[in-house]
C-alpha positions as CSV (number, residue, x, y, z in Angstrom):
1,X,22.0,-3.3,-4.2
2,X,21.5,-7.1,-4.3
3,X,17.6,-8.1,-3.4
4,X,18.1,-11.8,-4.9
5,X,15.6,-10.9,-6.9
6,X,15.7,-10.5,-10.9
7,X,16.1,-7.2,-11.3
8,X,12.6,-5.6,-13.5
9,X,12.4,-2.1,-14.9
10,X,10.5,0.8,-12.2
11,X,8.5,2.1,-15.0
12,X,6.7,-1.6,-15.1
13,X,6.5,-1.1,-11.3
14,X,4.8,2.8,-11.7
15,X,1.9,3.4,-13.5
16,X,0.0,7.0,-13.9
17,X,2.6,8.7,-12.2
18,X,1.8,11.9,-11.5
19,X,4.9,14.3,-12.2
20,X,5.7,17.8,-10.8
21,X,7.5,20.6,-11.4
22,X,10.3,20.8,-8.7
23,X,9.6,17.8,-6.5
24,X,10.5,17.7,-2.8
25,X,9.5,14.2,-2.5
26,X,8.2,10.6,-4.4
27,X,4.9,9.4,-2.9
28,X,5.1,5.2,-3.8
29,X,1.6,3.9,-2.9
30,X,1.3,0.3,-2.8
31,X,-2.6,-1.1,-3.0
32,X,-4.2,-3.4,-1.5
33,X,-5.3,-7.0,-2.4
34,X,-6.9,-7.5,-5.6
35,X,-6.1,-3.9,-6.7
36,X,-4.1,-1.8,-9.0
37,X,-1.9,1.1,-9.4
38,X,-5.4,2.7,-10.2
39,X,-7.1,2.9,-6.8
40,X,-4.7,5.6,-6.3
41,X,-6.6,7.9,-9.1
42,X,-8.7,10.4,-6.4
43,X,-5.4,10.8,-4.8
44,X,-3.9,12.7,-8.2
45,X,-5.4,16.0,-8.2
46,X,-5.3,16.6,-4.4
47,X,-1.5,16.7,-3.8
48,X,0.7,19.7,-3.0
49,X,2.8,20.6,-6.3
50,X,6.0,19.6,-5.0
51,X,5.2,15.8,-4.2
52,X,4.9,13.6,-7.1
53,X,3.0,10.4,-7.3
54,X,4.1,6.8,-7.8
55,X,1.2,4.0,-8.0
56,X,2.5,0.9,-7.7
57,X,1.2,-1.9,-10.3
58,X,1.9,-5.6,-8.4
59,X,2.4,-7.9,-11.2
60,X,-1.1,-10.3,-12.2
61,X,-2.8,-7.7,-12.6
62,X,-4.0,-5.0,-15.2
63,X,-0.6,-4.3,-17.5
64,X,0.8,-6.8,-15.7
65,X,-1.8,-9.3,-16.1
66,X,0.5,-12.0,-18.0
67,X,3.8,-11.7,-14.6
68,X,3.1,-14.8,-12.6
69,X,2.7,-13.2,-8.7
70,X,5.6,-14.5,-6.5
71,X,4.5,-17.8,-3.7
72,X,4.9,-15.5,-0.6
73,X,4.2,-11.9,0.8
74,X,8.3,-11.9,1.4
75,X,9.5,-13.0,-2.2
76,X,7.0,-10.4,-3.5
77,X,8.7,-7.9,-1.3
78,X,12.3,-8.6,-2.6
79,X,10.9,-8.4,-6.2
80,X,9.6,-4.5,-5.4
81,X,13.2,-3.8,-4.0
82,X,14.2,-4.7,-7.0
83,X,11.4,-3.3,-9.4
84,X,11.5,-0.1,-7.4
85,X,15.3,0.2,-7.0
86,X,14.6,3.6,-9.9
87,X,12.3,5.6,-8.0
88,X,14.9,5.6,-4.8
89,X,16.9,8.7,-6.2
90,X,14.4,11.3,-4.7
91,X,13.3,11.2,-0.7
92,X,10.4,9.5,-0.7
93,X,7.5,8.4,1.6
94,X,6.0,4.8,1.1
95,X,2.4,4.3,1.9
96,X,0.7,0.9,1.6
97,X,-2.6,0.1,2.1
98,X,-4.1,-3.4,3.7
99,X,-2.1,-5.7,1.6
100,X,0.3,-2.9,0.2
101,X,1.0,-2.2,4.4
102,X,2.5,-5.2,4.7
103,X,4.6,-4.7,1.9
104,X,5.6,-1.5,2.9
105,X,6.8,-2.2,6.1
106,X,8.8,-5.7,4.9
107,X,10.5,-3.6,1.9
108,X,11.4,-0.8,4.5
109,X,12.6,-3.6,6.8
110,X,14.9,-4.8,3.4
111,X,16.1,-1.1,2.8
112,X,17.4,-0.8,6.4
113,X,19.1,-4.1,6.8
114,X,21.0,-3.1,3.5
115,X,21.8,-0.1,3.3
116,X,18.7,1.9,1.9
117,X,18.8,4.7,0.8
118,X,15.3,4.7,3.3
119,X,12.6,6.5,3.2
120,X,11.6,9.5,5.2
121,X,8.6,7.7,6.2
122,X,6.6,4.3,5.9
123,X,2.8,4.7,6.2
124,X,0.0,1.9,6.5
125,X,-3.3,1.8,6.5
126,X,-6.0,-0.5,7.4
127,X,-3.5,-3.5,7.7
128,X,-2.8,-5.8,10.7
129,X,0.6,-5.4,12.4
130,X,3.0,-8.3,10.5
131,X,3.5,-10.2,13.9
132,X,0.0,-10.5,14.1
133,X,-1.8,-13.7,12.8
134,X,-4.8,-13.2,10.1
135,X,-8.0,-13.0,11.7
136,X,-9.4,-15.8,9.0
137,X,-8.7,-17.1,5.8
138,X,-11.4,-15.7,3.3
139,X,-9.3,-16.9,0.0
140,X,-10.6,-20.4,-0.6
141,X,-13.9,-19.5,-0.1
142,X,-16.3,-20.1,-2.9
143,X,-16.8,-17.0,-5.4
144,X,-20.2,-16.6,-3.9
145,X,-19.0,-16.7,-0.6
146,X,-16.1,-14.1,-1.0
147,X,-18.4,-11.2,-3.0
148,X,-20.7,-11.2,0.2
149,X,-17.5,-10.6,2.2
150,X,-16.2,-8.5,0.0
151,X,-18.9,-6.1,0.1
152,X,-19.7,-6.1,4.0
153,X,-16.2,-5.8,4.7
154,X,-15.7,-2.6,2.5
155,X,-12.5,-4.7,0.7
156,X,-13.8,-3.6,-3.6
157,X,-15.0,-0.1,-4.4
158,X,-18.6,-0.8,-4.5
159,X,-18.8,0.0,-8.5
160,X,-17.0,-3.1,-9.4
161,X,-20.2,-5.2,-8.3
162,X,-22.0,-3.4,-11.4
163,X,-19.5,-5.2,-13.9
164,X,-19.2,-9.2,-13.3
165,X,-17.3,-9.8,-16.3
166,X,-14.6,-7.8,-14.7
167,X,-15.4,-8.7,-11.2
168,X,-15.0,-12.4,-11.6
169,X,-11.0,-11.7,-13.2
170,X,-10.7,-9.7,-10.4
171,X,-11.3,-12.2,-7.5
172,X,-8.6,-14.2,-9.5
173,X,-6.2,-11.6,-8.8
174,X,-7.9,-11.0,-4.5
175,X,-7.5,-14.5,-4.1
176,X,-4.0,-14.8,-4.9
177,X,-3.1,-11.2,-3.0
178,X,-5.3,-12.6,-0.1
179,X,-3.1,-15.8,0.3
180,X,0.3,-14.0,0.3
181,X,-1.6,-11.8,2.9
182,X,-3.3,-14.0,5.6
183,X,0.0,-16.9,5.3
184,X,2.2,-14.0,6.1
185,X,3.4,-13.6,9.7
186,X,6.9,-12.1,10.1
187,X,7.8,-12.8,14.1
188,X,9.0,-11.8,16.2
189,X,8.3,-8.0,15.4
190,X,10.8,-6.3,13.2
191,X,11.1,-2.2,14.9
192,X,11.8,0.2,11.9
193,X,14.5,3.4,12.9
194,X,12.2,4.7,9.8
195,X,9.3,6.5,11.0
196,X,6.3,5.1,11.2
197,X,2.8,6.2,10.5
198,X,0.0,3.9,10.9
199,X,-3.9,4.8,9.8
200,X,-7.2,3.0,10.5
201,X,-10.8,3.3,9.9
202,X,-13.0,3.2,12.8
203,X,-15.7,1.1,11.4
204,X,-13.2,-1.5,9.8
205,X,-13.9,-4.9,10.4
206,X,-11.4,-6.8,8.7
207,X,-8.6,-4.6,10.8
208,X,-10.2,-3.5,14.1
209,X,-8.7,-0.4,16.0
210,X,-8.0,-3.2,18.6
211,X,-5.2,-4.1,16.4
212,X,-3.9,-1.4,15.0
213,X,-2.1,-0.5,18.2
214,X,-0.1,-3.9,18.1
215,X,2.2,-1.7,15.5
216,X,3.9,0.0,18.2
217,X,6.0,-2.9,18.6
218,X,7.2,-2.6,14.7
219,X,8.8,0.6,15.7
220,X,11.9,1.8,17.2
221,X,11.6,5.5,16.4
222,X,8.7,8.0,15.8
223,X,5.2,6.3,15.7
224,X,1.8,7.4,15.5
225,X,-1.5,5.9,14.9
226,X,-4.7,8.0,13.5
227,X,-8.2,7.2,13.7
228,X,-10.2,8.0,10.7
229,X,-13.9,7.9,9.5
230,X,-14.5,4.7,7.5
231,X,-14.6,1.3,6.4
232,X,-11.4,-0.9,5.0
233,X,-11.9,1.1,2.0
234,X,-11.0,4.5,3.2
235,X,-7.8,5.4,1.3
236,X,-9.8,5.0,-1.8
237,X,-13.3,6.3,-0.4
238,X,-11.7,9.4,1.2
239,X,-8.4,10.2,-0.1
240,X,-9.1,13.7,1.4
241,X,-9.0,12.6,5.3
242,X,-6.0,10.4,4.6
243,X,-4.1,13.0,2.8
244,X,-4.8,15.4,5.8
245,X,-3.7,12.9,8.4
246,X,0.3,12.6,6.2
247,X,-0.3,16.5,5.9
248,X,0.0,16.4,10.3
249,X,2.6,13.5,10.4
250,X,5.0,15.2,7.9
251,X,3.8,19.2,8.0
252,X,7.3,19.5,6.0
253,X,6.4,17.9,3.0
254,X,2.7,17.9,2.7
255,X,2.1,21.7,3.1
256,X,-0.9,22.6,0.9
257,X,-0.5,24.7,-1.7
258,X,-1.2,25.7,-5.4
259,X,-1.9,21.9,-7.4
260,X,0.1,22.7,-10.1
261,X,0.4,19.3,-11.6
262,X,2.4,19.1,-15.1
263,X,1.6,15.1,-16.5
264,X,0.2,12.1,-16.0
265,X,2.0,8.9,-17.3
């Protein structure tokens, strides 16, 4: 496999994976703008034993704080191919949420132009359809500015506003993740064979349910699209729902059963 991008270690790429016994499938989980592999954490002890978990950590941020983030959405996707080129030997679902969508559906787009291996699945939630323009552009506004969206808009787990030290590196990081974001707009559509599973919150406002249905056109096999309770924060604030809603889309791999989880790393 030849990304064009420098190739980088998957263990810099993975952090906290949560490892299983016997393994059906690798769950990668790419987050959304401004986060880390961390706002995965609720998601560890609620999986069937026989997926194991792969956080994604985008480099600027937390062990990654000193990697310069790639100019655009679509460089930063050919460095993941690269990065992520390791965690490809088991079947795997990708799930990417907001930002991490995007990413998920242009790195599945790179897998099936060359050659994969693919994965079973490619899910996104609470992220505009990649042919669809940004509703706005939020990152050059001042910091005062983007904490008031931030907080109506559901975009930072509300607990972050109780620490300003860290909040204000934080926006450092959002502002960056929201450029590649709102500049990127990849037409005209690009359908996936991979199926695809798209999720959205019915009370988000920075992705309405309006648009959500504008990713039909991003797929050229299976497709569904499920409503859940929530804000744009809902992967994070209710990892339960979400987990449920893969459980119905792939009943094969997400059967419930004992959570016989060995390590964390």
């Amino acid at each position: 496999m030849n990304s064009g991008a420098s190739p980088t270690r998957s263990a810099s790429w993975i952090l906290g994976r949560v490892t299983v016994t016997r393994p059906r499938i690798r769950l990668i989980c790419i987050p959304q703008a401004g986060a880390g592999a961390g706002s995965f954490r609720a998601w560890r002890d609620r999986l069937p034993s026989t997926i194991e978990l792969a956080p994604v950590e985008l480099p600027g941020r937390g062990t990654r704080a000193d990697e310069a983030l790639p100019k655009t959405l679509e460089e930063l996707a050919e460095h993941l191919w690269s990065g992520l080129s390791g965690e490809l030997d088991l079947p795997y679902v990708l799930f990417g949420h907001s930002l991490g969508g995007l990413l998920a559906h242009r790195l599945t787009t790179l897998l099936e132009e060359h050659g994969g291996p693919v994965p079973l699945a490619t899910v996104v939630a609470a992220a505009r359809a990649p042919h669809r323009p940004s509703g706005g552009v939020i990152h050059t506004a001042g910091d005062g500015e983007l904490l008031r969206w931030l907080a109506r808009h559901d975009a930072l787990p509300r607990e972050m506003f109780e620490y300003p030290d860290y909040l204000r590196q934080v926006l450092s990081v959002l502002r960056r993740d929201l450029a590649l974001a709102e500049s990127y707009v990849a037409t005209p559509p690009v359908p996936l064979r991979t199926p695809l599973h798209v999720l959205g919150g019915v009370e988000d406002p920075v992705v309405p349910t309006a648009e959500l249905h504008h990713w039909s056109a991003c797929a050229a096999g299976e497709f569904s699209l499920t409503l859940l309770p929530g804000s744009h924060g809902f992967p994070q604030r209710d990892p339960a729902s979400v987990l449920d809603a893969l459980g119905r889309a792939l009943p094969e791999y997400f059967r419930p059963d004992e959570h016989t989880t060995t390590s964390t790393r």
